[in-house]
N, C-alpha and C positions, 0 to 999 in steps of 0.2 A: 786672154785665156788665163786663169786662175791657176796659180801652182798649189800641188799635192798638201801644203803646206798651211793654204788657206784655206780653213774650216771653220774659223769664229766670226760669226758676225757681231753688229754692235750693243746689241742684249745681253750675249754672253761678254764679252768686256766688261760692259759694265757690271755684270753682278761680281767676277772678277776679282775687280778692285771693292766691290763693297765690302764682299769677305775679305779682303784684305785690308780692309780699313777697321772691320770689327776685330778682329785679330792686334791690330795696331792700337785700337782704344782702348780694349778689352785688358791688354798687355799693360797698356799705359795706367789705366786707371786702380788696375788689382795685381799683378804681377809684374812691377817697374825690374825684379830682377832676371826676369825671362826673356833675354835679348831676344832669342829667334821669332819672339810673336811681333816684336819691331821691326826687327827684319823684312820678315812676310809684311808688314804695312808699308813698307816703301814702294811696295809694287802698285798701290792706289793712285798716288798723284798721277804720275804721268799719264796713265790707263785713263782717268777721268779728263786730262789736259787734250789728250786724244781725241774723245769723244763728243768733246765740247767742241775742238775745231771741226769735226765731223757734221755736226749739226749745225752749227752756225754755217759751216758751207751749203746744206743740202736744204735746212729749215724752207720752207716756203712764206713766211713769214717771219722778216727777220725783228722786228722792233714787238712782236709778239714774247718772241725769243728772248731779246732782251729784255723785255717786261716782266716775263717770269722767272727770269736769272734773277735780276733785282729786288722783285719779290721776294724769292723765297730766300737770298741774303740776307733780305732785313728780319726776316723771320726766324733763320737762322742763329743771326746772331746771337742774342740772351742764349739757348741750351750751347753755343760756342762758348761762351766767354763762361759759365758756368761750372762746363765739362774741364776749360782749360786752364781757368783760374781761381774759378768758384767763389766769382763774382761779377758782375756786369761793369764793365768801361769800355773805352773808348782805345785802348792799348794797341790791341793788337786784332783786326780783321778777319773772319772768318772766310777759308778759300772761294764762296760762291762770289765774293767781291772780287774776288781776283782773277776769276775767270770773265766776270764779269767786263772787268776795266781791260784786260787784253781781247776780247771781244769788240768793247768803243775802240780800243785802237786801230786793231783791224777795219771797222767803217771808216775812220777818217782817212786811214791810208787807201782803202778803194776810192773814196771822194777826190783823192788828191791826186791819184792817179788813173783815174778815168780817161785823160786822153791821150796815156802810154807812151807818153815821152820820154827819153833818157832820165832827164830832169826832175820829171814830177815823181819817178820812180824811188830816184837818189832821195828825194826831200820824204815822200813816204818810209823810206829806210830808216831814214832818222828821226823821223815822226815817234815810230813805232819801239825804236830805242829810247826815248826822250820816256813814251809811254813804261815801260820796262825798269829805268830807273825811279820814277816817281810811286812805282807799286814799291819799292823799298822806303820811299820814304813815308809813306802810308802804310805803312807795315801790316801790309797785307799778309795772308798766310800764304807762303811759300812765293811769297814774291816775285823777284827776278826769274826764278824757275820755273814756277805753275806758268809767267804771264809769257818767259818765251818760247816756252816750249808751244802753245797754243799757235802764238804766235807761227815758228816754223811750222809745225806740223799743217797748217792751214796754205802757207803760203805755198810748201810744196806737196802737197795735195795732190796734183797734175804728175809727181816724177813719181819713178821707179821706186815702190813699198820700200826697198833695202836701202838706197839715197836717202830717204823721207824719215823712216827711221833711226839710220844711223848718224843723218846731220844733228837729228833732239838727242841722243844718245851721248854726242860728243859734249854736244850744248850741257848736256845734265853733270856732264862728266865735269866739266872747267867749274859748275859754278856748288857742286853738291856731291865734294872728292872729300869729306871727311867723316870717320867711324862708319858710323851705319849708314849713312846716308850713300855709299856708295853700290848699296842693293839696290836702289832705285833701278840699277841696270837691269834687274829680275823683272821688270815690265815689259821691255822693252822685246825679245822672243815673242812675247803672248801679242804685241803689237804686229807683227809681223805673220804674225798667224790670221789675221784680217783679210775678212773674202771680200770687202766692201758691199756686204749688206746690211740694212739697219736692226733685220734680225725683227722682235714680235713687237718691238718699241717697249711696252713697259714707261712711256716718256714722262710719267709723272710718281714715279717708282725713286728715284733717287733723287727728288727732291724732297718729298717724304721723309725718307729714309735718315739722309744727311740728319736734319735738324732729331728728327724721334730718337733714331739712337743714342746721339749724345746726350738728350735730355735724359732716357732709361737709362743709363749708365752716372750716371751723375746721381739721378735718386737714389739707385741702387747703391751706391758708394755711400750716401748720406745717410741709409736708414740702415745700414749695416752698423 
């Protein structure tokens, strides 16, 4: 039974954080001295990190899934690297990768733990930490954060919303406790407000989205 609480399903999440990510670009790219529209952008990550282990749980096709992650990563990239350095390299990864690669990890630790032994469970643990610290060295966007947060949020799927919630909450807390980044908690209510429905899909909506605005926004900046 659904508590009073649970109203949002997973459409409204994700538009959510988009506005909260145009607020965050928007801030970032024309108003660097107007903290509170940064603020308001912290509440994206996690909300997307969510949503992504949401899907990769429930997708009925999961290497479909991953195909389209990957895709629209590489796609993404250029208006990323443009938006954020305003220029194309190799530097630093735009988040579809990062959601991406704590997605492979989660398949390997299913593979590895398929016949639910103490053991193969222990070694998927550290699999998936292994996986966690190499998205830092790949510097991906938002790294360690984006890849564990997915990570949890997936793994405990099955428990109690406020468990599930507040294990990524803490996780957020230990590894993204400085200046603004500690609004990131601002996502974490609207997570909890989750009915566990998918809501209208929209499933090709923020893929879109991701790469188009950053590229409007970048032009915009450049022909001003």
């Amino acid at each position: 039974m659904k508590n009073r609480i649970q109203f949002l399903d997973g459409t409204v999440l994700k538009i959510i954080a988009m506005i909260s990510m145009i607020f965050d670009h928007i801030g970032d790219a024309f108003f660097p001295e107007q903290t509170w529209m940064r603020i308001i952008g912290r509440i994206a990550m996690p909300v997307f990190a969510f949503c992504v282990a949401e899907g990769f749980a429930h997708t009925r096709d999961r290497k479909k899934y991953l195909l389209r992650m990957g895709i629209f990563a590489l796609i993404s990239e250029v208006p990323f690297d443009l938006f954020a350095k305003g220029d194309v390299n190799l530097v630093h990864q735009n988040i579809m990768f990062t959601f991406l690669w704590a997605m492979l990890g989660l398949t390997c630790y299913e593979k590895i733990t398929e016949n639910k032994k103490s053991a193969a469970k222990a070694a998927g643990i550290v699999l998936l930490l292994v996986f966690i610290i190499i998205s830092a060295i790949l510097r991906l966007d938002y790294n360690m954060t984006a890849c564990g947060l997915v990570m949890i949020f997936y793994l405990l799927r099955e428990k109690n919303m406020f468990l599930r919630t507040g294990a990524a909450a803490l996780y957020h807390m230990v590894l993204r406790n400085v200046g603004i980044h500690w609004f990131g908690l601002l996502s974490f209510p609207f997570l909890l407000m989750y009915n566990g429905e998918k809501g209208k899909g929209l499933k090709w909506l923020f893929y879109v989205f991701y790469p188009g605005h950053m590229l409007a926004i970048w032009l915009i900046k450049i022909l001003l």
